[in-house]
C-alpha positions, 0 to 999 in steps of 0.5 A: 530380408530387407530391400533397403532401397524400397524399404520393404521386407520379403522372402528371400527366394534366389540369389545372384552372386555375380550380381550381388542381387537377391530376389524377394517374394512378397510375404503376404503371398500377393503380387510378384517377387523383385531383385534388388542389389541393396539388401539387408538382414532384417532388424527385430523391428522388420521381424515383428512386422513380417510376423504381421504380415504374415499372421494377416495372410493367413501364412503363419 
């Protein structure tokens, strides 16, 4: 999932439908995870990085 207000992709890993507010874990495993309400599916270009992301954290 894409946080459109940060511009950053992450695991989608809770979701607060009252809220409309999804929480993303980092995909690099590193740091904490965050809420957002300003979320999208991500697009074949966000795709590619998570995999790269991913693939550099050893996580693929």
């Amino acid at each position: 999932m894409k946080d459109t207000s940060l511009g950053k992709i992450g695991t989608a890993v809770g979701w607060d439908g009252e809220n409309g507010m999804v929480t993303l874990a980092p995909l690099d495993g590193s740091g904490s995870d965050w809420d957002t309400t300003e979320y999208k599916p991500p697009n074949e270009v966000d795709r590619l990085w998570a995999r790269l992301i991913k693939a550099r954290a050893g996580r693929l």
